[in-house]
mmCIF file as Biopython writes it, N, C-alpha, C and O atoms, coordinates in Angstrom:
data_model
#
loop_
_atom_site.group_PDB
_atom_site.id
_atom_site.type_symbol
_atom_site.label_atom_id
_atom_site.label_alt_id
_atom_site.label_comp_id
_atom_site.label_asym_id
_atom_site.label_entity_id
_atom_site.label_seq_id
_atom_site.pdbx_PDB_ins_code
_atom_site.Cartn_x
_atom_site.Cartn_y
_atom_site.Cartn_z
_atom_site.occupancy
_atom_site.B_iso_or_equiv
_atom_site.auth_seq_id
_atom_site.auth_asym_id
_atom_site.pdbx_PDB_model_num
ATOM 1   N N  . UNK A ? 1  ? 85.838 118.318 50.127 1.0 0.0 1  A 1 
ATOM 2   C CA . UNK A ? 1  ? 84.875 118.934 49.229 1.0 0.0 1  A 1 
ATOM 3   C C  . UNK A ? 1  ? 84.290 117.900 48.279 1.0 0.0 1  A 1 
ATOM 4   O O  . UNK A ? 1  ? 83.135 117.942 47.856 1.0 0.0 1  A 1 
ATOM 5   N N  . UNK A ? 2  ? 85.373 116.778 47.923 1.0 0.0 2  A 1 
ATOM 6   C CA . UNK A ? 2  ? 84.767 116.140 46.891 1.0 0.0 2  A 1 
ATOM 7   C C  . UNK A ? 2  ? 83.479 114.988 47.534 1.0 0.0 2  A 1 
ATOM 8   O O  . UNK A ? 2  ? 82.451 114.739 46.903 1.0 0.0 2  A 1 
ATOM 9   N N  . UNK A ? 3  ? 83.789 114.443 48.786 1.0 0.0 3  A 1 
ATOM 10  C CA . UNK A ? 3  ? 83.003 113.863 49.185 1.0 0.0 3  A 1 
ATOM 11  C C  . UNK A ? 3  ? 81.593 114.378 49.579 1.0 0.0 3  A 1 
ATOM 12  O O  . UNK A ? 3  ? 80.662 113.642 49.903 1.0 0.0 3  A 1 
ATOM 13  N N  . UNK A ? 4  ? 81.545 115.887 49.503 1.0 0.0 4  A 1 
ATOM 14  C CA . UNK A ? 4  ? 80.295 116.427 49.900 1.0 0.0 4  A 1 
ATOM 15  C C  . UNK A ? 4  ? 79.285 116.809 49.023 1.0 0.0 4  A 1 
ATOM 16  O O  . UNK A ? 4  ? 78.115 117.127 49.234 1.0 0.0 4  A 1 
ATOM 17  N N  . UNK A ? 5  ? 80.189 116.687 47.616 1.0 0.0 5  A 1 
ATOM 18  C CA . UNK A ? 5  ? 79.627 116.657 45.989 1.0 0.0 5  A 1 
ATOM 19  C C  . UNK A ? 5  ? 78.591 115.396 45.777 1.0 0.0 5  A 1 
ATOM 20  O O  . UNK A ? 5  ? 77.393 115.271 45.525 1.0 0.0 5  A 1 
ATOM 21  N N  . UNK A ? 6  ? 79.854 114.425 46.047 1.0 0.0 6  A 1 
ATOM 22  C CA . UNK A ? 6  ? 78.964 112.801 45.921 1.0 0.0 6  A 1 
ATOM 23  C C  . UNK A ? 6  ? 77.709 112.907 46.590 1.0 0.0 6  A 1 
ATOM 24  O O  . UNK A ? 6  ? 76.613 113.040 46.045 1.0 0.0 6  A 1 
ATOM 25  N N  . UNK A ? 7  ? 77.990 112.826 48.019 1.0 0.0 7  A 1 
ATOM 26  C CA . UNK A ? 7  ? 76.605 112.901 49.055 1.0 0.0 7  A 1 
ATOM 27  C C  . UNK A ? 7  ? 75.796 113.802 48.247 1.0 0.0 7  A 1 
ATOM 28  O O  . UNK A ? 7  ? 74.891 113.332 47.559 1.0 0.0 7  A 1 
ATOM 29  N N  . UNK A ? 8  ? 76.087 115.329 48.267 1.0 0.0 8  A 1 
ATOM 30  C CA . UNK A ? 8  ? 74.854 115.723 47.794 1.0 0.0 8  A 1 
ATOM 31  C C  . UNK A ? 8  ? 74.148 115.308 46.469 1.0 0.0 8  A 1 
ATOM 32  O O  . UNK A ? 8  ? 72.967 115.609 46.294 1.0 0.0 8  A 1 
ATOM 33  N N  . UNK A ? 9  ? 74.859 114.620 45.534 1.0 0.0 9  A 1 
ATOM 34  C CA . UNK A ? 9  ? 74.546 113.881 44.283 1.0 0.0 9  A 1 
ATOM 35  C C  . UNK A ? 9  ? 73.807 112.919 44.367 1.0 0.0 9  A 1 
ATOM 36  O O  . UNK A ? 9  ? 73.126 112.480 43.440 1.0 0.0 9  A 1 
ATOM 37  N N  . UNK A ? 10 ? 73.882 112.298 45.965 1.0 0.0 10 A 1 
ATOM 38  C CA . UNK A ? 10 ? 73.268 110.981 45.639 1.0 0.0 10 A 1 
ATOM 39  C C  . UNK A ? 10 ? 71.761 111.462 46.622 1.0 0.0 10 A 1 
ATOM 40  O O  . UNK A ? 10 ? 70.780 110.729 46.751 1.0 0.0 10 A 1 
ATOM 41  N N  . UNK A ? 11 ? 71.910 112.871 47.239 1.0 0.0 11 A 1 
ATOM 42  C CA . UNK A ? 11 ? 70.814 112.738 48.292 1.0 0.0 11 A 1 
ATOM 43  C C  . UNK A ? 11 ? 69.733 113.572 47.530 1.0 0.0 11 A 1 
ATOM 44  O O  . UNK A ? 11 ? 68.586 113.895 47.840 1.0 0.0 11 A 1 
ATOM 45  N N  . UNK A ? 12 ? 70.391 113.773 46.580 1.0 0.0 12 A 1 
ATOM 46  C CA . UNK A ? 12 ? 69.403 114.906 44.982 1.0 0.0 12 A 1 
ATOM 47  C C  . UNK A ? 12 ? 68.656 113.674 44.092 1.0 0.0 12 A 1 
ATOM 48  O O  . UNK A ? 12 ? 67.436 113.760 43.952 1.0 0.0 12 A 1 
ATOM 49  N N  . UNK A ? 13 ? 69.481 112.360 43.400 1.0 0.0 13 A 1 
ATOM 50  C CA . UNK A ? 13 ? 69.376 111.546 42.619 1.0 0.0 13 A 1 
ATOM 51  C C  . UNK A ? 13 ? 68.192 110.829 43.207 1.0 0.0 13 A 1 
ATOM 52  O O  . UNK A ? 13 ? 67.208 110.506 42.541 1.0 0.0 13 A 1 
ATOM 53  N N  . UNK A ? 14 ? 68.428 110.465 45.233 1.0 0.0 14 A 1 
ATOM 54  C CA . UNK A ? 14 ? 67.377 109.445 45.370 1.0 0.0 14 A 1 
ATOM 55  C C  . UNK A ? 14 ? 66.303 110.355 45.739 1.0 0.0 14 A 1 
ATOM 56  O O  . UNK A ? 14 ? 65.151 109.960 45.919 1.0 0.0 14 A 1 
ATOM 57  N N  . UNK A ? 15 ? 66.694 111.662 45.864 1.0 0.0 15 A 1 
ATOM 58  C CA . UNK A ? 15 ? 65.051 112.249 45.705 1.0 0.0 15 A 1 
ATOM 59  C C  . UNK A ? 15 ? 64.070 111.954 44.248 1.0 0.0 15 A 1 
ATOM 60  O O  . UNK A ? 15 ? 62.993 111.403 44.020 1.0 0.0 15 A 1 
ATOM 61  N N  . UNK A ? 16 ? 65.193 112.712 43.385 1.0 0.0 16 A 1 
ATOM 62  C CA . UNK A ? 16 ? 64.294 112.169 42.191 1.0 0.0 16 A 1 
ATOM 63  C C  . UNK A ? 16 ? 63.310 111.157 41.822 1.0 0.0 16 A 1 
ATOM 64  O O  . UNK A ? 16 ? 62.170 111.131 41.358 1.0 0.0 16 A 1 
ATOM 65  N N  . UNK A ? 17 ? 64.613 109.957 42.394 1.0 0.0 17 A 1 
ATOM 66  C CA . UNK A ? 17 ? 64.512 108.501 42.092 1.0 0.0 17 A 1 
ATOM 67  C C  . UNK A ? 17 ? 63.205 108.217 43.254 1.0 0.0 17 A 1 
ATOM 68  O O  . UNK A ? 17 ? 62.620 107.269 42.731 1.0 0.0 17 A 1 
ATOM 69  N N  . UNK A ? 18 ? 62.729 108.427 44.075 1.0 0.0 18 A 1 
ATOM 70  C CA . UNK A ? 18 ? 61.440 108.316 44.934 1.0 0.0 18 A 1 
ATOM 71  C C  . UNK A ? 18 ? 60.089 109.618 44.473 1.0 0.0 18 A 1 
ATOM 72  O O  . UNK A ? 18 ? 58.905 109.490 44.783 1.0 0.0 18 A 1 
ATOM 73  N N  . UNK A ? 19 ? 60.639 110.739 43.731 1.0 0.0 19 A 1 
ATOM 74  C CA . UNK A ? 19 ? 59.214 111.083 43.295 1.0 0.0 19 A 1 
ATOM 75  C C  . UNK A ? 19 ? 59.115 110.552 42.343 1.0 0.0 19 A 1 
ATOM 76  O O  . UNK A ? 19 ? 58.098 109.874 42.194 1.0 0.0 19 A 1 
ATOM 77  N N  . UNK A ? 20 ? 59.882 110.595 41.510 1.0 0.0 20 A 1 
ATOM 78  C CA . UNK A ? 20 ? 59.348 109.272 40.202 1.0 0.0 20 A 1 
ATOM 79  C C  . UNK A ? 20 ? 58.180 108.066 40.467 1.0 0.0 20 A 1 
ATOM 80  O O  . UNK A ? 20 ? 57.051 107.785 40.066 1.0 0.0 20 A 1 
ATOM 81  N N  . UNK A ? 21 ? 59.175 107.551 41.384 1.0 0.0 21 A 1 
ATOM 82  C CA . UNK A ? 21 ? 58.163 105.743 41.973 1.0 0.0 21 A 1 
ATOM 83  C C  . UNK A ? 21 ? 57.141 106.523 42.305 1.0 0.0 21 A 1 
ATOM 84  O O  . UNK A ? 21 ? 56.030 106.140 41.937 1.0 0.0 21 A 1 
ATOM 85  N N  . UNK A ? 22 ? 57.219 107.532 42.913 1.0 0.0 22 A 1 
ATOM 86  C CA . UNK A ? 22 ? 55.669 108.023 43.866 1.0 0.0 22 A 1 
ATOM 87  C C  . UNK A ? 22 ? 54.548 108.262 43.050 1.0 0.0 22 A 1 
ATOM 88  O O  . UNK A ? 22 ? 53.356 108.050 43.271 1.0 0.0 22 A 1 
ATOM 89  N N  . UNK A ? 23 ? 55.139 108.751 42.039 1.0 0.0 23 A 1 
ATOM 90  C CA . UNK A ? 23 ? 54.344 109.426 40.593 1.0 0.0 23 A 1 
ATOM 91  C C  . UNK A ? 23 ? 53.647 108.405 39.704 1.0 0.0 23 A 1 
ATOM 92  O O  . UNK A ? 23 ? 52.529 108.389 39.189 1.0 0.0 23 A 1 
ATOM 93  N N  . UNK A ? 24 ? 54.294 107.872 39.697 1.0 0.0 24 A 1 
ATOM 94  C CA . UNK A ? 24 ? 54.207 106.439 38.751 1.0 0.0 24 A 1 
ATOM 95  C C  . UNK A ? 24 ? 53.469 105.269 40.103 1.0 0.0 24 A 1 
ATOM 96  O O  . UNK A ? 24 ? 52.417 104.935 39.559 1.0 0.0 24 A 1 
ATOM 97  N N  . UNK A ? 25 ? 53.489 104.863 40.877 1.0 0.0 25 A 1 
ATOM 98  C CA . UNK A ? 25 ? 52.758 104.372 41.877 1.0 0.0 25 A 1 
ATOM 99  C C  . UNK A ? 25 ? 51.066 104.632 41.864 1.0 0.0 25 A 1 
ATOM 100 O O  . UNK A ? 25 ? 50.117 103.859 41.734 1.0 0.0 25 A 1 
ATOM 101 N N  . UNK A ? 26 ? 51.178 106.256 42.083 1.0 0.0 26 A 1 
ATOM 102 C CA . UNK A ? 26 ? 50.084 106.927 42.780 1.0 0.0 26 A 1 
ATOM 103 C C  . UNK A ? 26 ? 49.237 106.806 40.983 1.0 0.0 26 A 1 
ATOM 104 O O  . UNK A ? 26 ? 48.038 106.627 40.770 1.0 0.0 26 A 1 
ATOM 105 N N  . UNK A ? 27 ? 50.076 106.936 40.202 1.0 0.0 27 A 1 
ATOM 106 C CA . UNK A ? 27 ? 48.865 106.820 38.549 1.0 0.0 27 A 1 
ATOM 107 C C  . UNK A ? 27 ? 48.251 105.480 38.565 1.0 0.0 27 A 1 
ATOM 108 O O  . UNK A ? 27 ? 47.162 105.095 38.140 1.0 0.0 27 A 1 
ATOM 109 N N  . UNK A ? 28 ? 48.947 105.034 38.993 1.0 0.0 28 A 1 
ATOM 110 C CA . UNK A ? 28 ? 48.527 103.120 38.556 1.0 0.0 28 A 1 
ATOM 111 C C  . UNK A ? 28 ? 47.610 102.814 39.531 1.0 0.0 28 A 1 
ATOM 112 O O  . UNK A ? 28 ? 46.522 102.312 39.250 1.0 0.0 28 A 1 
ATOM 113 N N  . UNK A ? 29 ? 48.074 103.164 41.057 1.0 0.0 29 A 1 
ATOM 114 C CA . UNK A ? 29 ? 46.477 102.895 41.809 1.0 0.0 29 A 1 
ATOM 115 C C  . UNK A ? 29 ? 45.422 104.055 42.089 1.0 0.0 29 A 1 
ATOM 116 O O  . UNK A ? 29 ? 44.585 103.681 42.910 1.0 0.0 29 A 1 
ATOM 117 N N  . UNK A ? 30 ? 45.376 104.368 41.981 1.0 0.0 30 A 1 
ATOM 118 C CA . UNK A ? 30 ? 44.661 106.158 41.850 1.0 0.0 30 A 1 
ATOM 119 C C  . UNK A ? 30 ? 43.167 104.893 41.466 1.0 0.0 30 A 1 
ATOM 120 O O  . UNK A ? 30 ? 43.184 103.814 40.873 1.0 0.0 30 A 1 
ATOM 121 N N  . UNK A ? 31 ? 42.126 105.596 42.062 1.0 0.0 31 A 1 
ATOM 122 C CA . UNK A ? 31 ? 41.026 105.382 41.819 1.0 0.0 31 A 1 
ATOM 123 C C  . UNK A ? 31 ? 40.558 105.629 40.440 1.0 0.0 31 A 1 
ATOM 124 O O  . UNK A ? 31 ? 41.112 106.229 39.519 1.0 0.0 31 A 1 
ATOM 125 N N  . UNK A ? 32 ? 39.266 104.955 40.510 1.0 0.0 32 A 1 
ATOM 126 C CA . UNK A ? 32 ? 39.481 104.520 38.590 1.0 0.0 32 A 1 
ATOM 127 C C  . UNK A ? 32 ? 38.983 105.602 37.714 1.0 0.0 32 A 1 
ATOM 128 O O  . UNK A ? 32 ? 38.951 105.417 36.498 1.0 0.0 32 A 1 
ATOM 129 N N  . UNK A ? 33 ? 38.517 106.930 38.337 1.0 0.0 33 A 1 
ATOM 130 C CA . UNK A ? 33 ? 38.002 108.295 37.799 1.0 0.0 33 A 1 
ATOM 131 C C  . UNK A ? 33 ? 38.965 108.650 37.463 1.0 0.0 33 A 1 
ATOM 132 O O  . UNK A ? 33 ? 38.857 109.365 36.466 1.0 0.0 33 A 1 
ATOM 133 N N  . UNK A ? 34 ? 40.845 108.391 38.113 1.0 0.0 34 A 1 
ATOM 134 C CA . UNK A ? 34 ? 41.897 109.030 37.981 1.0 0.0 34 A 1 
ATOM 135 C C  . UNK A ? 34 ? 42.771 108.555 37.175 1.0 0.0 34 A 1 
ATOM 136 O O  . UNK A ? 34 ? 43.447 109.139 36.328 1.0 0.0 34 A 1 
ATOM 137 N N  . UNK A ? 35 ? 42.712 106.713 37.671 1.0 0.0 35 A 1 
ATOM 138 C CA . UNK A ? 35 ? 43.491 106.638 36.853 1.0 0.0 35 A 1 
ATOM 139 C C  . UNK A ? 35 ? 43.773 106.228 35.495 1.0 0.0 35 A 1 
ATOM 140 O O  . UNK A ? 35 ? 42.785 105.563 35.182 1.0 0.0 35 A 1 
ATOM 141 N N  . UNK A ? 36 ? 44.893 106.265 34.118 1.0 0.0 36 A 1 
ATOM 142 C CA . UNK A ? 36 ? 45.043 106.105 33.372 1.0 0.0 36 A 1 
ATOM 143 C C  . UNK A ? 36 ? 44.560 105.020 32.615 1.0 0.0 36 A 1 
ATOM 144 O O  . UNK A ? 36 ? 44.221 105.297 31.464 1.0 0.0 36 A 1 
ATOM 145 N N  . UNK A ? 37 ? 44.423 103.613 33.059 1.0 0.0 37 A 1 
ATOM 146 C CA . UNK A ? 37 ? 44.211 102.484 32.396 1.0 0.0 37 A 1 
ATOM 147 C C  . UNK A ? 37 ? 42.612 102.022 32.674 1.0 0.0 37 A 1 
ATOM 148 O O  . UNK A ? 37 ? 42.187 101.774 33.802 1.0 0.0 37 A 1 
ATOM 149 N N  . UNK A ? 38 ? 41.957 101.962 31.678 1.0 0.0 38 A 1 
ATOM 150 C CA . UNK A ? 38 ? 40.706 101.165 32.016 1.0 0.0 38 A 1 
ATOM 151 C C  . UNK A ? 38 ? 40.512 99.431  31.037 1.0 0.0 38 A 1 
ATOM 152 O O  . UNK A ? 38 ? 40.696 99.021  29.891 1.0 0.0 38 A 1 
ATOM 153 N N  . UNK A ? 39 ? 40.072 98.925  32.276 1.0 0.0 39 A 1 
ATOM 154 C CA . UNK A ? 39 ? 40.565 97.365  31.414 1.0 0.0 39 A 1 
ATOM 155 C C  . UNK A ? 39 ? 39.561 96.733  30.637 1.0 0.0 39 A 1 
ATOM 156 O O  . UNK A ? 39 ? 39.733 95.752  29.914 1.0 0.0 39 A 1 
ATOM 157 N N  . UNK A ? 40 ? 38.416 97.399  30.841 1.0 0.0 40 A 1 
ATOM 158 C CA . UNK A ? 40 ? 36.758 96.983  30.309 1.0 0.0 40 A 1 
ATOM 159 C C  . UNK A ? 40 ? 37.001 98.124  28.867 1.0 0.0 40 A 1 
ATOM 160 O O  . UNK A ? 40 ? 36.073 98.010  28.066 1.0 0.0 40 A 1 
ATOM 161 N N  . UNK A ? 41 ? 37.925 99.016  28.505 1.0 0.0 41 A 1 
ATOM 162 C CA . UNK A ? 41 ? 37.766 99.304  26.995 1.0 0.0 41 A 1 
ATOM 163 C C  . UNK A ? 41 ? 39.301 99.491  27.167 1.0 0.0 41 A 1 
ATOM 164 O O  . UNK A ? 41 ? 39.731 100.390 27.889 1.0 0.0 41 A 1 
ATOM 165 N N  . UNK A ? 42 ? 40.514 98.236  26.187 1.0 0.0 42 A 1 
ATOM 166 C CA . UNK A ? 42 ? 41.645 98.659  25.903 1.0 0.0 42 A 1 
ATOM 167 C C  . UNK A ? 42 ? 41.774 100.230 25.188 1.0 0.0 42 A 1 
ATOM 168 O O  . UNK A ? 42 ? 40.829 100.839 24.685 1.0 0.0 42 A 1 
ATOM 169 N N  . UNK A ? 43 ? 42.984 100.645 25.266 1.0 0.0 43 A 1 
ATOM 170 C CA . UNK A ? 43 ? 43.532 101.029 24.350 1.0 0.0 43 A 1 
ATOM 171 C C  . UNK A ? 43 ? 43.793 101.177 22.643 1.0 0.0 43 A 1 
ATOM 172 O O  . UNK A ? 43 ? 43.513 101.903 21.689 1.0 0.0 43 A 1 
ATOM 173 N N  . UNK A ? 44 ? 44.691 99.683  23.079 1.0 0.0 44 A 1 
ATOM 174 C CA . UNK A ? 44 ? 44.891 99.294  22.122 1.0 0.0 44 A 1 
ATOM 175 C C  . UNK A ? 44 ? 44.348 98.072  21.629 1.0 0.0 44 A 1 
ATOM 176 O O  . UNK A ? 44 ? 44.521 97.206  22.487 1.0 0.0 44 A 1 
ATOM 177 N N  . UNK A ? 45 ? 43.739 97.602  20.576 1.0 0.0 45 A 1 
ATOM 178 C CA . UNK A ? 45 ? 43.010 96.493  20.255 1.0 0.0 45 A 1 
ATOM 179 C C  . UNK A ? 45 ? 44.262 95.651  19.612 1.0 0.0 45 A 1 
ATOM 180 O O  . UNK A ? 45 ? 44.718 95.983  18.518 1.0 0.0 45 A 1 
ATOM 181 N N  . UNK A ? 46 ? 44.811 94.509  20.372 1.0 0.0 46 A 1 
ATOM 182 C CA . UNK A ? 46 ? 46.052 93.835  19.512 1.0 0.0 46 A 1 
ATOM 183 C C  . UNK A ? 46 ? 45.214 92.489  18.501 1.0 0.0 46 A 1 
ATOM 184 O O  . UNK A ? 46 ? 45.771 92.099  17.475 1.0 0.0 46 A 1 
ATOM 185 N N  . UNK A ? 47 ? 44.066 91.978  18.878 1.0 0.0 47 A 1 
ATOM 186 C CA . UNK A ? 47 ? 43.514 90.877  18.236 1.0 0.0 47 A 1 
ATOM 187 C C  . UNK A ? 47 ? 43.031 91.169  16.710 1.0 0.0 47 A 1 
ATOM 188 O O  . UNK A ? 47 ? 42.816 90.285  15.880 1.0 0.0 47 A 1 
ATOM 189 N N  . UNK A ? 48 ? 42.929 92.240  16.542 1.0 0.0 48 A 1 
ATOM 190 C CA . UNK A ? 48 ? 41.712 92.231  15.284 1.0 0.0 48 A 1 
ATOM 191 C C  . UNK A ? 48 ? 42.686 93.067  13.947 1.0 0.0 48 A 1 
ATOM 192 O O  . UNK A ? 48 ? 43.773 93.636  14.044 1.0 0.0 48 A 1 
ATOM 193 N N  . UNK A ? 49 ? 42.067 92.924  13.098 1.0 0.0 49 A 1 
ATOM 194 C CA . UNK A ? 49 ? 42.260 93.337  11.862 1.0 0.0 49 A 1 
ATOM 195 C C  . UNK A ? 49 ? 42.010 93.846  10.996 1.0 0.0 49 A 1 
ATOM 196 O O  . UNK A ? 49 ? 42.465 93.656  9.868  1.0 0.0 49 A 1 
ATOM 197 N N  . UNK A ? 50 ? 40.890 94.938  11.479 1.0 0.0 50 A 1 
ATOM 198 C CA . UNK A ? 50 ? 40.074 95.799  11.026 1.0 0.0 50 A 1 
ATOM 199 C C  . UNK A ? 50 ? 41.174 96.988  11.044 1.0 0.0 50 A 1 
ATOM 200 O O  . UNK A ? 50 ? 40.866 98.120  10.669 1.0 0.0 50 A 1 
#
């Protein structure tokens, strides 16, 4: 029984652990209507002092 705990622990964990990457993958290259980062207007402005 206990060994069928582990297995299923670890065959639950690396599901997680692969929609995560998938999630996080698919934001970062996602076409640029989609995705999150645009590099022609930061975010965050770290240079200035205004």
């Amino acid at each position: 029984m206990k060994i069928l705990t582990t297995f299923a622990a670890m065959v639950v964990g690396g599901g997680i652990a692969a929609g995560s990457m998938y999630g996080l993958l698919a934001s970062q290259t996602a076409a640029p209507a989609n995705s999150p980062t645009n590099v022609n207007a930061p975010e965050f402005d770290y240079g200035s002092n205004n």
